[in-house]
N, C-alpha and C positions, 0 to 999 in steps of 0.2 A: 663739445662746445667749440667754436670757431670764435678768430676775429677775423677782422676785415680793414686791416689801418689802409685806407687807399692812397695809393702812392701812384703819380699820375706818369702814363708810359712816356716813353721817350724818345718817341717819333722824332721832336722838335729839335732833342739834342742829336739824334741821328744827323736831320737835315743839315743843322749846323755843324757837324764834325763832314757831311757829306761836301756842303760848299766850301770851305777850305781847302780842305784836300784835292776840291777843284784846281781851286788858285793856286795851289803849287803842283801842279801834277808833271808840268813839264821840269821844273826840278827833281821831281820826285824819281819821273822815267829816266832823266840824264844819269843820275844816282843809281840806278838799277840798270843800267846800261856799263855804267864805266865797272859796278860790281860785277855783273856777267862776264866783261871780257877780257878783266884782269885780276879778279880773285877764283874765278870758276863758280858753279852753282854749287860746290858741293860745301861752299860756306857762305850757303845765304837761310836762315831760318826766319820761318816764315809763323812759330807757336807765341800766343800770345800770351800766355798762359801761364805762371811764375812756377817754378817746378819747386823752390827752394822752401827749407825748415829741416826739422828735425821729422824721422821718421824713427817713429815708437815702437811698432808691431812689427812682429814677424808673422810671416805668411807661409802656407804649404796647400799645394794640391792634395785634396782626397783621390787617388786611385778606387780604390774598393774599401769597401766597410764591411767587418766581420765579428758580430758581438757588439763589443762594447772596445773593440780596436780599430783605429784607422791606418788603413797603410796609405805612405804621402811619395808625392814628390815635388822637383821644384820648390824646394825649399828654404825659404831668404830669410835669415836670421841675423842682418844685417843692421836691424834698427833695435832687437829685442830678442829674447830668447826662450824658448819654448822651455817648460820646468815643472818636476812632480810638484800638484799641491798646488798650482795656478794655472786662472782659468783662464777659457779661449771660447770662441765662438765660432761655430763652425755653421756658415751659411750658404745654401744652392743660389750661383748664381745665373747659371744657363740651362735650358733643357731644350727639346727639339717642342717647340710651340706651336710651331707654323705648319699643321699638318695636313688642314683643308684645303684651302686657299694657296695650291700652289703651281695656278697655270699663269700662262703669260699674258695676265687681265690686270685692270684698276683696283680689283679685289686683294689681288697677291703682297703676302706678307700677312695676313688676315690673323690675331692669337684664333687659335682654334682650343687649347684647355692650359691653363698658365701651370696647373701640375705644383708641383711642389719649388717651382722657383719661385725665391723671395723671404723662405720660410729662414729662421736662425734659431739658435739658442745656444747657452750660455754653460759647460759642461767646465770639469774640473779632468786633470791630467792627473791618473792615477800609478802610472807608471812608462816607460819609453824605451826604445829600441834604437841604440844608436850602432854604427858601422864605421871605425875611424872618422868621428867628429862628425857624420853625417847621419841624419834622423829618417831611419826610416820607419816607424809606426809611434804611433803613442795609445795610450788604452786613458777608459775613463769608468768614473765608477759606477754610475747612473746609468740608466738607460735612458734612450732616445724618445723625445716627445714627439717628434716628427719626423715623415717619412724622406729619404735625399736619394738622388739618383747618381749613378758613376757612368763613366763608358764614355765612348768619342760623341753621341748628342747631348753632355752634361756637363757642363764647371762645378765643381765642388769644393767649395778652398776651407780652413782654417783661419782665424786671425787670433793672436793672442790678445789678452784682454789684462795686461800690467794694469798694477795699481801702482800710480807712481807719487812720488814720497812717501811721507810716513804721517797718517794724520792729514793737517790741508797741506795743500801742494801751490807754490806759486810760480808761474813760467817762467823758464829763463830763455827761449826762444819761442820762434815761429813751431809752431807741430805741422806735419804736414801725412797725407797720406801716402803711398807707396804707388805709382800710378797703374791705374789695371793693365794687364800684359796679355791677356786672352785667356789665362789659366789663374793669375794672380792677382791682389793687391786691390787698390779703389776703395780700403776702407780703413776709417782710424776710429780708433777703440780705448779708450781707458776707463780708470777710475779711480777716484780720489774718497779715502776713507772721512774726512771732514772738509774744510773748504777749497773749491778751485780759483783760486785768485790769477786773474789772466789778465800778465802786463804782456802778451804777445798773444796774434793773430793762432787762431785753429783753422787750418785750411785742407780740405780735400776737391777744390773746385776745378775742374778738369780732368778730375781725377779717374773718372769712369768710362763708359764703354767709348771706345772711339769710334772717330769720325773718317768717313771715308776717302782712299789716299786717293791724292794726283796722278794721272797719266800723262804720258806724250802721245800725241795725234795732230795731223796738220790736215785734216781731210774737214769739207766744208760741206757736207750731206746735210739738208734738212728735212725736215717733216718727218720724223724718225718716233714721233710724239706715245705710240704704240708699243713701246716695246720698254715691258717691265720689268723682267729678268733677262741677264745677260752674264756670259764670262766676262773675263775683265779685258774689257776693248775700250781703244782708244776716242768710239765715236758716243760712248753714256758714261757718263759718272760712277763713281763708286760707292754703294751704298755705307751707310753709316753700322755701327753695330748696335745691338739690342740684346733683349735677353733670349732669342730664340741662338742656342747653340748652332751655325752654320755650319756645315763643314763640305757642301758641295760649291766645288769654280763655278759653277754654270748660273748661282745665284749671287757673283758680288756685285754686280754691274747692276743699271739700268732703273726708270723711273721710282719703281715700284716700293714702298717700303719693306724695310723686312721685322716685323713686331715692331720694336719702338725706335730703333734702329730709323733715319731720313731717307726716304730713295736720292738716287746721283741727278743731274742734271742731262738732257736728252743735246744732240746733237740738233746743231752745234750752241753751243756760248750758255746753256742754261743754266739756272743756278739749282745748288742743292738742295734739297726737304730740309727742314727740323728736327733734329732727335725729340723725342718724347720720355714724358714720365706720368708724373699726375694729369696734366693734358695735353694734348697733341700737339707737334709740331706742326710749324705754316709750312705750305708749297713754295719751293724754289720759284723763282722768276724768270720770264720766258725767255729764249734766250735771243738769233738775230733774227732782227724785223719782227721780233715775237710772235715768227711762227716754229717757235719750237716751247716743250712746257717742261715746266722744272721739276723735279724731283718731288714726290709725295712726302708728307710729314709722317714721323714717326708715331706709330699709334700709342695711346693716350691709356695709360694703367690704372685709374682712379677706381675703378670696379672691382682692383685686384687687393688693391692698397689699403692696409693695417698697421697698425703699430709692431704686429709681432710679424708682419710678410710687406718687405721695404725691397727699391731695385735702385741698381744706378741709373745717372742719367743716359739717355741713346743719343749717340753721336751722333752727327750733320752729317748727308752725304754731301759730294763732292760736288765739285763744277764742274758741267762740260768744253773740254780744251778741243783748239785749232790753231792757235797762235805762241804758244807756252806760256801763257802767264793765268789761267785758274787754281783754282785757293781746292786746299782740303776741308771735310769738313771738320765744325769744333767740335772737342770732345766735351764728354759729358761729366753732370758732377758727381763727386763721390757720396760714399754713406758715412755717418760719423753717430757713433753710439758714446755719451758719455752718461757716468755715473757716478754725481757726488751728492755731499747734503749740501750744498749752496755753491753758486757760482758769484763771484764779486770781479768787478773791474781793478786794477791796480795800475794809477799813473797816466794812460795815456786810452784813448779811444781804441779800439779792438772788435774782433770780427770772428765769428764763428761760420764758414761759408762753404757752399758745398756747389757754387753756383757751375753752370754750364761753361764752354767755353765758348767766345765767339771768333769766328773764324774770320780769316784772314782777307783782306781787302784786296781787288785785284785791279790792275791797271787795263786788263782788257780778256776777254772770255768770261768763261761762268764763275761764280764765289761760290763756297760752301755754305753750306746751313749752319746755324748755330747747335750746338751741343743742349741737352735738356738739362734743367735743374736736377742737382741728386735725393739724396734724403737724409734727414737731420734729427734723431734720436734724442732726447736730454730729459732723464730722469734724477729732476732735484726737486729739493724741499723750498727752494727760496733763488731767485734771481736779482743780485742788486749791482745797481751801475748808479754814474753821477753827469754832473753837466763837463767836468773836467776827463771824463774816462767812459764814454759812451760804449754801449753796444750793441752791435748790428749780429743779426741772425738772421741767413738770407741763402735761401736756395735757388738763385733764380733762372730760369733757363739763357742759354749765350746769345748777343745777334748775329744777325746773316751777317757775309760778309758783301760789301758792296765793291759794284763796280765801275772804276771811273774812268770813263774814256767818251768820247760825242756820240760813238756808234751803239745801236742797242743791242745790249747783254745783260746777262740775267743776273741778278743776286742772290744771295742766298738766304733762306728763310730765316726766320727765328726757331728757338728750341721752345720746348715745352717748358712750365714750370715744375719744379719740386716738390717736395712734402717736407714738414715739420710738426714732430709732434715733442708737447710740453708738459710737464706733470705740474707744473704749476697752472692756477686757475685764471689767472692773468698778466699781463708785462704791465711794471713798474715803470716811473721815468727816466727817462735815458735809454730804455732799451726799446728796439723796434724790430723786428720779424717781417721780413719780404720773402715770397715767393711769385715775382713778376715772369710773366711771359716772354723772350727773347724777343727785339725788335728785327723785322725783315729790314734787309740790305736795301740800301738804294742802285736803281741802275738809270743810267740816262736813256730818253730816246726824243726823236727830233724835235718835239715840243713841248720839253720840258723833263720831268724828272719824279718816276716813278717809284715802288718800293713794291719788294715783294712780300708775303705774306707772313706778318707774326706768330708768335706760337700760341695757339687756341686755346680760350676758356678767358674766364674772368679774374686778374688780378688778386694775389694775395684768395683764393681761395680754398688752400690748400695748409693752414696754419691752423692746429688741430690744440686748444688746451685744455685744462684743467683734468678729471679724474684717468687717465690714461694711461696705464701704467709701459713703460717701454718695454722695462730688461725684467725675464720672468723671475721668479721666487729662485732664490741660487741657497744649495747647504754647502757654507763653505766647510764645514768640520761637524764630526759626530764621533765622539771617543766614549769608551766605558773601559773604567778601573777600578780597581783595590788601593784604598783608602782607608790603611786603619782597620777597624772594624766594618765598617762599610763599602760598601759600592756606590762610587761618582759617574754620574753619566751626565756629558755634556757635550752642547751641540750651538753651532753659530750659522745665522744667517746673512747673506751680503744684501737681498734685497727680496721682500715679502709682497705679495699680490693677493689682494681679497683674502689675506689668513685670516681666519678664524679663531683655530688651534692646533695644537698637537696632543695626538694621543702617544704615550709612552705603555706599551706592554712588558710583562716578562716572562719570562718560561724557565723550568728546569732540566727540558729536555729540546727544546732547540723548534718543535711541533706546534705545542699545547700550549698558547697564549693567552695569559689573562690581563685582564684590564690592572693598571698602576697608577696613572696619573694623567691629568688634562691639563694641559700648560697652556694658557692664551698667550694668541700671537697678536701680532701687533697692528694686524688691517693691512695696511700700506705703508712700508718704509723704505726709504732710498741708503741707511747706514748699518752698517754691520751690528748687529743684535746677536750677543750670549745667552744661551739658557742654560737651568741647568736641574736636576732632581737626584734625589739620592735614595736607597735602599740599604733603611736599617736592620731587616735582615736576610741577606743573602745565603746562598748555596754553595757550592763546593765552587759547581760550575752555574751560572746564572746566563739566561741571553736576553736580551735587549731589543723592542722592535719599534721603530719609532714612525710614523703618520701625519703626512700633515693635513689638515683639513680645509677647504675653503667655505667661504659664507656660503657659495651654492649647492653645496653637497659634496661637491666632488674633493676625493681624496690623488695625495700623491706617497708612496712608499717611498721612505730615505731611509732603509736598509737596517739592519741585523747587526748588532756588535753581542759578544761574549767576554763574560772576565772569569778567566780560570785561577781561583782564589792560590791554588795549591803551586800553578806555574807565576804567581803572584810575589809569590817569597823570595823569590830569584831575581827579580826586576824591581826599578826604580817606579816611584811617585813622582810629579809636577804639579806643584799646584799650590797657588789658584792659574788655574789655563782653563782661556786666555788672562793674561795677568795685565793689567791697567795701574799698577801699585810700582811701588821702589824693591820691593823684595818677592825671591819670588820662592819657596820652601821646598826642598827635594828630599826623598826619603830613601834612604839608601835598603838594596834587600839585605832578608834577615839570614840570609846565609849568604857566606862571601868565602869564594874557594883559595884568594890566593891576594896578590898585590892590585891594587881597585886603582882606576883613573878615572875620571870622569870630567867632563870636554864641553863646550859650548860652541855648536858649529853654526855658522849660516846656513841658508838651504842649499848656496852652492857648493857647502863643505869646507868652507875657512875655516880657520882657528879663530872665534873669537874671544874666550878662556877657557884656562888649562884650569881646574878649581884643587887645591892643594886638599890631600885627605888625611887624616894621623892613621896610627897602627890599627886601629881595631873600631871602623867604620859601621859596623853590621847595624843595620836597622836606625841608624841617627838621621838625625834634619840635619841636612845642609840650608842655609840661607844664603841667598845666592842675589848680590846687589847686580840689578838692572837699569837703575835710575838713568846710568849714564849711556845705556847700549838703544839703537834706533830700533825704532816699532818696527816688525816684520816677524817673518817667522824664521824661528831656531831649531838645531834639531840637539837635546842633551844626550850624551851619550855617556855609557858605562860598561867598564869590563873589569873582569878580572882573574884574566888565562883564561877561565872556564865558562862562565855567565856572561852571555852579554843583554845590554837592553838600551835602547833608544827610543824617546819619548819625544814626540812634537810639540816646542811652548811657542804662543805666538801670544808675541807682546803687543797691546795695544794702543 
């Protein structure tokens, strides 16, 4: 289902930010003049684009994939930290795309197969490989729903996926994304176990592929309008980035796009393409006497784009320079995956945005094209906002930037717009969802005062709600134990797509599986869900196989556990786990070799209590007050010289 809230473009506020900026221009130059010649260029920033908030996620490049191990590099654990027992999502973000279409024509840049970039999914860290402080692999315990590619034509990154508080979470700053770096970053990820109440901005807007950089050149060649690929010369612009992994010089220059990536502006003064996403970027603007032509838009992914295969936005190429004052182009906006059961406004107006950038304005030469909008994930049960604390949701691609001076030069286009998709069936009051087209830059010429070309397609078309489920079926936990006379098997999920049910098997030989029990699941849900079944009478050794099933048929394997009754007597009980109570019952084993302690750790191995035990502990309940310890997962532990056992409780 789509809306369509039309929100009317912005041509008119261009023009008026354009004629102002007329009527101070000569202050404007003096200012940028006295900055040139007595601060130096190397502190004039020209990014419009707010870099500032908090950064949540850590990030790593996938080198190679082997099993169910990733070996990483590049690894920025600066905001968040990678940990057994939480998840991450591991998404391609480049491949070599551009394989047809790659002579020196209007064509070039052309996707020829999009392959596996776009694709993510949501895996749990089973174990990790660190090297003094530094992470070099981690393993998981699933197998891979889809295929990813490694090597020098392929970005392959990680991003962690915290759940941050305990229960609902309310902001205490700006969130921001980690900006992409050509191997890194451009995506923010969380998730909140009850509600997100957001008294601050969520921002990954600029955050994706960039836009193509500034050169120096003082050469004044025209009619160069031909020439699509180029190394990087001072007489074409520099193209923007896209999801085609590049790695040859001979293509960063020149009109041409490259996938969604803007082409540069031609010699001389042209302005740059649009990055692209859900639709294409506008044409840069011609550049003098507009016999030169701008930079082609980024092409337009809409054909590609799912809910479960999302890209960033493609940067603005550049301007073409003669005189040193062209603009780079804007970058593009990021991806942001959240996951909670309700979002609410708290206090003040707020903004979830992923928008493009728009690039910079120039005093004389070519502008850049604006950046395309990114994409906007949000799998909740309920969106509520008020007249005191609005919400905006808005991918929208950046604009050109313009250029002001009497002589004609070219501007730079608009970016494309973004995607957002909604699990909700509709926006409530207060909240609105933009995904606008970037506006093209204004350039002056002798009779009057032109624009170059917006980023293509129609306004807010690209706003996807109701049944759509984002972030797929995740098991966060699946345990089977001795309990007493019984065997407990229980299993939790973080979020369910089209379930059905679960089939539970058992066996006494690990082979031969027979039917146990059909647990219905829940359809569709965005909050952590426990299940659980028991076996009253068990085997020495019993195994466990559990299945999930969807309405269409299709199943998915979530793995094999065993309770070895006899290595049972040695090891500790928990439970109820996951516990959601004030007490939570431990059962101590019924042989016990020597002096027993037994510990409440965090996952990152704190002491949270030491649990005091008397002389002759063998097989008692401990009761063990939690009321006052924060929801998250703990790890209990027991020894004594001889036995050890550690059991995972995660308090809800």
């Amino acid at each position: 289902m789509k809306i369509s809230n039309e929100i009317s473009v912005r041509t008119e506020q261009k023009m008026l930010r354009f004629y102002v900026i007329i009527g101070l221009s000569a202050a404007i130059v003096g200012i940028l003049l006295f900055v040139l010649f007595n601060l130096g260029p190397s502190n004039l920033s020209l990014a419009k684009t707010s870099s500032t908030g908090a950064v949540v996620n850590a990030y790593a490049k996938v080198d190679s994939i082997s099993g169910s191990t990733l070996y990483l590099s590049n690894v920025n654990e600066v905001g968040d930290q990678f940990s057994v027992d939480e998840e991450f999502i591991i998404i391609q973000m480049q491949e070599d795309v551009v394989r047809t279409d790659t002579n020196n024509n209007s064509s070039f840049g052309s996707i020829t197969s999009m392959s596996n970039v776009g694709y993510y999914e949501i895996l749990t860290i089973s174990a990790m490989n660190r090297s003094g402080g530094d992470l070099l692999s981690l393993s998981f315990g699933s197998s891979l729903k889809n295929s990813y590619s490694t090597g020098n034509l392929a970005s392959l990154q990680i991003v962690s996926f915290p759940s941050l508080g305990s229960g609902s979470y309310t902001t205490t700053s700006d969130i921001r994304a980690l900006d992409w770096d050509g191997e890194i970053g451009g995506v923010l990820a969380f998730s909140v176990d009850g509600t997100l109440n957001l008294a601050h901005d969520i921002n990954a807007s600029g955050a994706g592929f960039r836009g193509g950089a500034t050169n120096d050149n003082s050469t004044s060649t025209s009619n160069l309008n031909t020439v699509y690929i180029s190394a990087v010369d001072g007489r074409y612009g520099d193209k923007g980035e896209g999801v085609h992994r590049n790695i040859r010089s001979d293509w960063q220059a020149g009109r041409g796009k490259i996938a969604n990536g803007g082409g540069g502006g031609s010699c001389h003064n042209a302005g740059g393409g649009g990055g692209g996403n859900y639709s294409a970027g506008g044409e840069g603007g011609g550049g003098w006497n507009s016999s030169t032509s701008g930079g082609h838009g980024g092409a337009a992914l809409s054909s590609y784009i799912t809910s479960s295969k999302v890209y960033l936005g493609g940067g603005g190429g550049a301007g073409e320079i003669n005189n040193n004052f062209n603009s780079e182009g804007g970058k593009g906006g990021g991806i942001i995956f959240i996951r909670a059961s309700k979002i609410a406004t708290s206090g003040s107006d707020v903004s979830i945005e992923a928008d493009g950038e728009t690039a910079p304005d120039v005093s004389n030469d070519g502008a850049g094209g604006g950046g395309a909008g990114g994409s906007i994930l949000l799998q909740v049960d309920s969106i509520e906002a008020s007249s005191s604390a609005t919400l905006t949701i808005s991918a929208n691609g950046g604009d050109g930037g313009s250029c002001n001076t009497g002589n004609v030069h070219g501007a730079g286009a608009g970016g494309g717009q973004g995607v957002i998709y909604l699990t909700v069936p509709s926006l409530a009051s207060y909240i609105s969802a933009q995904t606008l087209n970037g506006v093209g830059g204004a350039n002056t010429n002798r009779s009057g005062t032109s624009f170059a070309e917006s980023g293509q397609g129609t306004d807010n078309s690209s706003i996807f709600t109701g049944s759509v489920v984002v972030l797929p079926v995740e098991l966060l936990d699946f345990t089977a134990e001795a309990v007493g006379p019984i065997n407990q098997i229980l299993w939790s999920t973080a979020s369910e797509q089209d379930n059905s049910h679960f089939l539970l098997e058992r066996s006494d030989n690990g082979q031969d599986f027979e039917f146990m029990e059909e647990i219905t699941g829940s359809g569709n849900s965005v909050s952590i869900l426990d299940y659980d079944a028991y076996d009253a009478n068990p085997s020495a050794i019993t195994y466990y196989r559990l299945t999930q099933h969807d309405y269409s048929g299709s199943t998915q394997d979530l793995g094999v556990r065993v309770v070895n009754r006899e290595l049972a007597k040695s090891e500790i009980n928990v439970y109820p786990n996951p516990a959601s109570g004030s007490i939570v019952t431990i059962t101590l084993p019924e042989r016990i070799a020597g002096e027993s302690r037994l510990e409440l750790r965090d996952i990152s191995g704190k002491l949270v209590k030491n649990v005091e035990l008397d002389a002759n502990p063998a097989g008692k309940n401990i009761e063990l007050i939690v009321s006052h310890i924060p929801k998250g997962i703990y790890l209990v532990s027991y020894s004594d010289g001889i036995n050890a056992s550690t059991k995972k409780l995660i308090l809800r």
